[in-house]
C-alpha positions as CSV (number, residue, x, y, z in Angstrom):
1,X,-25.8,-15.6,-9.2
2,X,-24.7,-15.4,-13.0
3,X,-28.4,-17.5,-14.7
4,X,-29.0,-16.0,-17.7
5,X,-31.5,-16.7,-20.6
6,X,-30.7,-18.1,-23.5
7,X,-32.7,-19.1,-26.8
8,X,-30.6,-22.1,-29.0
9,X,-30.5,-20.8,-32.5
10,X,-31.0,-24.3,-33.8
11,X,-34.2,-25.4,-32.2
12,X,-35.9,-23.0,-30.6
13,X,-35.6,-24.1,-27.4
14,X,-35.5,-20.9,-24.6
15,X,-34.0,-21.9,-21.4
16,X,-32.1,-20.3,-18.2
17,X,-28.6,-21.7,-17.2
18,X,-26.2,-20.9,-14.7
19,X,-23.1,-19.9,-16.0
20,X,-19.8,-19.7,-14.3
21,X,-16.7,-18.4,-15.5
22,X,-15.6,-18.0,-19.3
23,X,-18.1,-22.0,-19.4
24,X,-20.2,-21.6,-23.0
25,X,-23.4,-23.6,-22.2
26,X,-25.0,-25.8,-24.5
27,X,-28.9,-26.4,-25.1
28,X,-30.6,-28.8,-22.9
29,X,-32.9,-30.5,-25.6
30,X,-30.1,-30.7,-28.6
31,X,-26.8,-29.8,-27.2
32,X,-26.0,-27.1,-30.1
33,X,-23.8,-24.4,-28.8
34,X,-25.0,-21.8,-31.0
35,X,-27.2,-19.7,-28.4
36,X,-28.4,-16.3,-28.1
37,X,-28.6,-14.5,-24.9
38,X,-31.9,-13.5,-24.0
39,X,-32.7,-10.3,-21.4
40,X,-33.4,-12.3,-18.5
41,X,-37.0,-11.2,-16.6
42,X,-35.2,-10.3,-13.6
43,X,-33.0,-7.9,-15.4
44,X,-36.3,-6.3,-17.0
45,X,-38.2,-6.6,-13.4
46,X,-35.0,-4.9,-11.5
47,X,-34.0,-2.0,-14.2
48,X,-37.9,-1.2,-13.9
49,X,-38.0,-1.4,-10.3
50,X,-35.1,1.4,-10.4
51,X,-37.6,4.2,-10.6
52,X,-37.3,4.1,-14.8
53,X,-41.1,2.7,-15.1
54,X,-42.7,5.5,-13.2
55,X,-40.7,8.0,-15.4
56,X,-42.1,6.5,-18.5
57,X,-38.9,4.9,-19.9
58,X,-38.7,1.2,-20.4
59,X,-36.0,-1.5,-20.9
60,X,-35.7,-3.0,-24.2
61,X,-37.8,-6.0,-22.6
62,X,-40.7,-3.6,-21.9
63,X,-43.1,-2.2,-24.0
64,X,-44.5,1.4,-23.3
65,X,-43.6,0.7,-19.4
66,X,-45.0,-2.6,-19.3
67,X,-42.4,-5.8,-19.2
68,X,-44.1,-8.1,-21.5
69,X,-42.2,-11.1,-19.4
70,X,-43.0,-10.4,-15.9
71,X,-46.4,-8.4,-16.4
């Protein structure tokens, strides 16, 4: 399922949509359209899960091995 995390540039807001297609969501709390993508906890959880943690690599969500977004 395409849900990605996004952070609106204009108030802070984080959130996680579903987004289909070429569709450019908006925010949820002001409706701005100028977002940033956000590396989604599942995409952290699942590149670590790939055998990367216990090599001592991490994703650029982790720190030292250790996602700091799903522990």
């Amino acid at each position: 399922m395409p849900l990605f995390d996004f952070k609106c540039l204009k108030c802070g807001n984080e959130f996680e949509t579903l987004v289909m297609g070429r569709s450019k969501p908006a925010c949820p709390k002001c409706q701005s359209e100028d977002l940033e993508k956000l590396m989604s906890s599942y995409t952290c959880c699942r590149h670590k899960g790939s055998g990367s943690a216990s090599s001592g690599s991490s994703c650029s969500g982790c720190a030292g091995g250790n996602c700091s977004t799903c522990h």
